[in-house]
C-alpha positions in Angstrom: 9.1 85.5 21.0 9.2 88.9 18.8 6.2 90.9 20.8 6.8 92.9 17.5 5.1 90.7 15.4 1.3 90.2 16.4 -0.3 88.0 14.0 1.7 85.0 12.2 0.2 83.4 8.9 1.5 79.9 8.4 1.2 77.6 5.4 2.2 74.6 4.8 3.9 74.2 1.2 4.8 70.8 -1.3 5.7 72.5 -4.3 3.2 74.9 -4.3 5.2 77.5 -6.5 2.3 78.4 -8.5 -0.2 79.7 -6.0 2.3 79.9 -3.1 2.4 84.0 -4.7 -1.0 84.6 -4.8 -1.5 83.6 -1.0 2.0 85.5 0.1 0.4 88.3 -2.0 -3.3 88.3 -0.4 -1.7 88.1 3.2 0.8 91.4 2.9 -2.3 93.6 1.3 -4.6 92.3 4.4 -2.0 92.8 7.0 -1.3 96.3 5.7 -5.3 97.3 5.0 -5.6 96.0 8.8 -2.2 98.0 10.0 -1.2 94.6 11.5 2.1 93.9 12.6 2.4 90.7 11.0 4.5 87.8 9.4 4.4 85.2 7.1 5.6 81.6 7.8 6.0 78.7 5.4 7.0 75.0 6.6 8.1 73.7 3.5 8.0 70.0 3.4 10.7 69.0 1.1 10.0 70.9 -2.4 11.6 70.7 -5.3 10.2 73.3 -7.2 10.7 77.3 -6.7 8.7 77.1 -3.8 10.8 78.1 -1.3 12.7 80.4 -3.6 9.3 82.5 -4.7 8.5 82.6 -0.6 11.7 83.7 0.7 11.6 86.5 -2.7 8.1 87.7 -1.5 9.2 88.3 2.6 7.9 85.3 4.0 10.5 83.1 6.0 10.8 79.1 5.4 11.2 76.6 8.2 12.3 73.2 6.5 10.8 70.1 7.9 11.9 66.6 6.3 9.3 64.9 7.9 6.6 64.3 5.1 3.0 65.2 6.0 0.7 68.1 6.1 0.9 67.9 10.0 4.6 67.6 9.7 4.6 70.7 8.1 2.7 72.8 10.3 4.2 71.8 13.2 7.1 73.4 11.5 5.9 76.4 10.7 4.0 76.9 13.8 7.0 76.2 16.2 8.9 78.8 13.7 5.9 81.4 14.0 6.8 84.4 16.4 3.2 86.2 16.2 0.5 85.8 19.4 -1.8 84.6 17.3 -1.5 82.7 14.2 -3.6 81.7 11.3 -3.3 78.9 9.3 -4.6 77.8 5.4 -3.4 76.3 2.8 -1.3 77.4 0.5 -3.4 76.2 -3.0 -5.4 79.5 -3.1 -8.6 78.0 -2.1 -9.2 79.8 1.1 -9.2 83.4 1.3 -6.3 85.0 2.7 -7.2 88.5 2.1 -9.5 88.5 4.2 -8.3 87.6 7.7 -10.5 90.3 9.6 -13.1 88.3 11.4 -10.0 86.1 12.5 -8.6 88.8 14.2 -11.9 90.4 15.5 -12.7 86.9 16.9 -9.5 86.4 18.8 -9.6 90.4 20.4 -13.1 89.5 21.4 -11.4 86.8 24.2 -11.5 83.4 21.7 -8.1 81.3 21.8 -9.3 79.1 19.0 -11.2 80.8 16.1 -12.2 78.2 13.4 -13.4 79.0 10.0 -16.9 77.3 8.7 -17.6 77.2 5.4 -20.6 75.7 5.4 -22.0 79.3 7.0 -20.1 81.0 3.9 -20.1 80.2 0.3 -18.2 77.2 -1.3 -17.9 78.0 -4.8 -19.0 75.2 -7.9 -16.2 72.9 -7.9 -14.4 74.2 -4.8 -15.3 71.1 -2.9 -15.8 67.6 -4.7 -19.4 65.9 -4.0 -18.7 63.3 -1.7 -16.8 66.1 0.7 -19.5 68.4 0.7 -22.6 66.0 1.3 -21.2 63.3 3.5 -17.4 63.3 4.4 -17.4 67.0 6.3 -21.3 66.8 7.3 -21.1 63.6 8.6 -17.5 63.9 10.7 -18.5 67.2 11.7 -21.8 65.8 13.3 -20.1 63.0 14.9 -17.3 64.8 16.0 -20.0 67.4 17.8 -21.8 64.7 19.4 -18.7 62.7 20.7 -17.2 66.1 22.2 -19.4 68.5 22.9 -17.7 70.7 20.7 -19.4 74.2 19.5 -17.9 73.5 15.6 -20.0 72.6 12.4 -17.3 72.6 9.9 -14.5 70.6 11.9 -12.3 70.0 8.8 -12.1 73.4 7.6 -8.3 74.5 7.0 -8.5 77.9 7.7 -8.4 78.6 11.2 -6.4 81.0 13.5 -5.2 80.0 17.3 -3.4 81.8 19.8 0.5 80.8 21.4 -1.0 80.2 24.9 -3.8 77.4 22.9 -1.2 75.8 20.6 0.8 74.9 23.5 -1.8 73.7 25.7 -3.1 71.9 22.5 0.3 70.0 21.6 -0.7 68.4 18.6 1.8 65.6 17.5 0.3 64.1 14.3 1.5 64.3 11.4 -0.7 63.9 8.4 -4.0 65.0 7.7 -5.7 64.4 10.6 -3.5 66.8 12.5 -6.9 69.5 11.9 -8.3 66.5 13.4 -6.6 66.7 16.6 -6.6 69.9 17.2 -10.4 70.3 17.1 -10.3 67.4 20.3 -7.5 68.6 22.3 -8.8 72.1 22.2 -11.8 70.7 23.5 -10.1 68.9 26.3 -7.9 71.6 27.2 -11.1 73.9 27.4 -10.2 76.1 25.1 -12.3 79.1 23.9 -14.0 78.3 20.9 -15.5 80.4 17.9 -16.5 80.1 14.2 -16.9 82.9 11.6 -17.8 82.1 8.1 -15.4 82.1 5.3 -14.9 81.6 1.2 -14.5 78.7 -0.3 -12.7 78.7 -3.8 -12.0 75.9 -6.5 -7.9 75.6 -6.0 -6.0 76.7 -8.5 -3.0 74.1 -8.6 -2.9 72.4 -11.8 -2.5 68.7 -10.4 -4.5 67.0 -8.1 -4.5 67.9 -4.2 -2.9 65.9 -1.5 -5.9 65.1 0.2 -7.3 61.2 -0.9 -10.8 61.0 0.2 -10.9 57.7 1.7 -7.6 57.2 3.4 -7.6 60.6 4.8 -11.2 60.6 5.5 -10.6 57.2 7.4 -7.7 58.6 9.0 -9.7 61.2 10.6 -12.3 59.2 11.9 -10.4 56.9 13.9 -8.7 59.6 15.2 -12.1 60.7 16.3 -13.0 57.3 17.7 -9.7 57.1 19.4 -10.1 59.7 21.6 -14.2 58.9 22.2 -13.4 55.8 24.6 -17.9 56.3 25.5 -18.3 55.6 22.4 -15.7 53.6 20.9 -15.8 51.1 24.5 -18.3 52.1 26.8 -21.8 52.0 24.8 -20.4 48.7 23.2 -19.3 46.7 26.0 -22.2 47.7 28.3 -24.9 46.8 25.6 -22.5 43.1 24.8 -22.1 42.5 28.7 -26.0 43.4 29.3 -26.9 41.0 26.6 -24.5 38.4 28.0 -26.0 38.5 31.6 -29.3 38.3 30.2 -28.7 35.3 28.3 -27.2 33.4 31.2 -29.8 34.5 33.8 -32.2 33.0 31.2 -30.5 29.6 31.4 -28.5 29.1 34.1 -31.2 26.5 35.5 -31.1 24.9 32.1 -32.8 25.2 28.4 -35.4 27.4 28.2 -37.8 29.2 25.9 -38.4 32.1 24.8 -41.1 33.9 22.6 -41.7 30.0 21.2 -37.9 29.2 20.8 -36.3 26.9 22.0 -32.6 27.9 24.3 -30.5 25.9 24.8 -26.6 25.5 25.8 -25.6 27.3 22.5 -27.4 30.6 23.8 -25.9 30.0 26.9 -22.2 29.7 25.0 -22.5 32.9 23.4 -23.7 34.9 26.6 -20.7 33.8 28.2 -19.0 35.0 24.8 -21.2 38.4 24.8 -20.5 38.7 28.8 -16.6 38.1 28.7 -16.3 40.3 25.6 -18.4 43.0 26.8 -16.7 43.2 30.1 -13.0 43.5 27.9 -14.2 46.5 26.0 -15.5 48.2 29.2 -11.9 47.0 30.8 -10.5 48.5 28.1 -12.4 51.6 27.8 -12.0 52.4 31.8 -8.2 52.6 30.8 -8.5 54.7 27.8 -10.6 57.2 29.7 -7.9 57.2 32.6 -5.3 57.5 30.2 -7.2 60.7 28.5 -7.2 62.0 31.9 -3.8 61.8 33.1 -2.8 63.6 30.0 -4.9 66.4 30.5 -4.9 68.8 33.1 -7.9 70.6 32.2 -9.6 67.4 31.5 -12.1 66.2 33.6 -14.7 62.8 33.9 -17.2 61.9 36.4 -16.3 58.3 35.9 -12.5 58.8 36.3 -13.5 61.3 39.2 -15.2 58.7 41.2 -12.8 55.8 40.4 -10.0 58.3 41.8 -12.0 58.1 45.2 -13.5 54.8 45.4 -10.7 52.4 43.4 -7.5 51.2 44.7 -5.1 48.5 43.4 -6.5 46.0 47.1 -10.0 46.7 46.6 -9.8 45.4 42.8 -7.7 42.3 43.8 -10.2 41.4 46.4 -13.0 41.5 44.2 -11.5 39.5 41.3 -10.4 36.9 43.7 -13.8 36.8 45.1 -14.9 36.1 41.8 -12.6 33.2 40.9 -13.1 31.8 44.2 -16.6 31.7 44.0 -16.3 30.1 39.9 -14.2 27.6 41.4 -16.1 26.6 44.6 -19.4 26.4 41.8 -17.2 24.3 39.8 -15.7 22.1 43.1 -19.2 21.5 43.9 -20.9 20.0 40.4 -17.9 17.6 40.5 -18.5 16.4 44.0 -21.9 16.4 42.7 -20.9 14.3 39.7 -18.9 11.6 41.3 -21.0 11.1 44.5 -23.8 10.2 41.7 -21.6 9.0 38.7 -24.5 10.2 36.3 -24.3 12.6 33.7 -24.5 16.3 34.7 -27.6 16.9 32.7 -29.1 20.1 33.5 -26.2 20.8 35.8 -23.7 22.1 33.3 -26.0 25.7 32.4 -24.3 26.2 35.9 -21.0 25.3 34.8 -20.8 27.7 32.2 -21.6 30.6 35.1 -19.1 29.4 37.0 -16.7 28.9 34.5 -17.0 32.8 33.4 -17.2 34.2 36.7 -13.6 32.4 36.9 -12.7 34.2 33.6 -14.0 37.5 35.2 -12.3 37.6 38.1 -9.1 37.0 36.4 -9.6 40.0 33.9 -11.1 42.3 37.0 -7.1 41.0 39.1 -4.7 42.1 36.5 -6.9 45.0 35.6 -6.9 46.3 38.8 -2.8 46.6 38.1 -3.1 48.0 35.0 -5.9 50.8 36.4 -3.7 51.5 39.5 -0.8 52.4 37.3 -3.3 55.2 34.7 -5.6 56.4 37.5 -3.4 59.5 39.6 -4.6 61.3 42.4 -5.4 64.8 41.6 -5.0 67.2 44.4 
């Protein structure tokens, strides 16, 4: 790394030769009004227009990437920046990149990740179409707080500045849009210092359409958010299913029942076994994203996880799923004998069945689980 150069700013560029200038322009005049030691850095994503002959022109330097993909891009530029801390914005002129001051004084005062909000600054008439403004950014930024405890109200904002040390902690690998997307989370998991400052917002001044599409990028972002929410993408759902499910068979495993002047029978009892098997899959499931999350992260940590680490082993869940077959199949061995001692139908009998018959199908998913957790759950020491 150059410890000449101090502050990197990195754009990401498809033939962006007509307001590539004006940004390359804005940059120079702020780094010399702020007497920074600066650069500019431009991951150029396959143009084949004077992009990359305007940039390298102006002083800025070009790091190809034939990969195709706004995260593509700036994974280019950002592995080709030399600066300790960079800032990143497009290169369509819609984001104001004369004025990279509170940046800067954000990242002196001790923040690694400083991210721009413009919600808390001024969007401009038709800098930001309608649906973006009043539900796509509001309502991913609120969910994306919630899920993650993150201190960030605009979390799609494109303007935002990080430091080397973050970035590399970060290691974002995505490579289209959601890329802002994921480095929002793993910031969060790495516990990295967060700020905002508000900034601009201007109507672009491209002459074609962007290369954002509202739903399949906004789409792309938020199952990238779900992804890495396993509370609320398995958790909350398979408890409340598997809840339901025990419920339901606790209800009837004597037989039909009523309830609130309804008549239950063995089709309520069918789908609590379906709720109660389904449920417990998701919370499978979600027990291995978590530990996955975890063993990724070094900085990440989960009271869940934590106590798995020190109560789970690989024996302990094979003993309990083969308790739990066991005891389906010694209810099951036991309605038969029943059965042909009396040579009657089962009547009431087969509620039972259907216990016994899930608790079989339990105890197979809790045995192989218990494999599949041993190998994602590490001792930390």
């Amino acid at each position: 790394m150059n410890s000449a150069v101090e502050v990197s700013a990195i754009l990401p560029c498809l033939n962006e030769e007509r307001t590539l200038p004006l940004c390359i322009e804005k940059i120079w005049r702020s780094f010399r009004e702020l007497g920074i030691a600066g650069e500019i850095v431009v991951g150029d994503n396959g143009s084949t227009d004077r992009s990359v002959e305007i940039a390298e022109s102006m002083g800025a330097r070009v790091v190809h990437q034939p990969v195709p993909g706004y995260g593509a891009a700036l994974q280019a530029a950002i592995g080709g920046a030399k600066g300790r801390f960079i800032i990143m914005a497009d290169a369509d002129d819609s984001y104001d990149w004369s004025n990279l001051k509170p940046f800067i004084d954000k990242w002196r005062e001790g923040c690694e990740f400083v991210m721009g909000n413009r919600f808390k600054g001024t969007i401009h008439p038709n800098a930001m179409p309608f649906l973006h403004k009043y539900v796509g950014n509001p309502v991913l930024s609120r969910i994306s707080a919630l899920f993650y405890n993150i201190p960030v109200y605009d979390f799609h904002c494109g303007m935002r500045g990080f430091t080397r040390e973050a970035i590399d902690r970060m290691k974002p690998t995505t490579e289209g849009m959601e890329f802002a997307t994921e480095m929002v989370i793993r910031a969060a998991r790495e516990k990295v210092r967060m700020g905002e400052v508000p900034i601009d917002l201007f109507p672009d001044k491209r002459n074609r359409k962007p290369h954002l599409r509202t739903f399949r990028d906004g789409w792309r972002h938020l199952s990238f958010i779900m992804t890495y929410a396993p509370n609320y993408l398995y958790l909350v759902p398979g408890f409340f299913l598997f809840l339901c499910g025990l419920i339901f068979q606790a209800l009837l495993i004597e037989g039909p029942s009523h309830l609130f002047g309804m008549f239950m029978g063995p089709h309520f009892l069918a789908m609590g076994l379906l709720f109660t098997l389904a449920g417990f899959n998701i919370l499978n499931l979600g027990l291995i994203a978590k530990a996955v999350l975890v063993s990724q992260s070094p900085h990440l940590e989960d009271r869940l996880i934590s106590w798995l680490r020190t109560h789970f082993s690989v024996d302990r869940g094979l003993l309990l799923g083969l308790v739990m077959m066991l005891t389906g199949f010694g209810i099951d061995l036991n309605l038969l004998v029943r059965w042909l001692e009396v040579d009657a139908p089962m009547g009431d009998s087969v509620h039972l069945s259907f216990v016994a018959t899930g608790l079989v199908v339990l105890g197979l998913n809790v045995l192989f689980g218990s494999f599949l957790l041993g190998m994602v759950i590490k001792k930390r020491r």
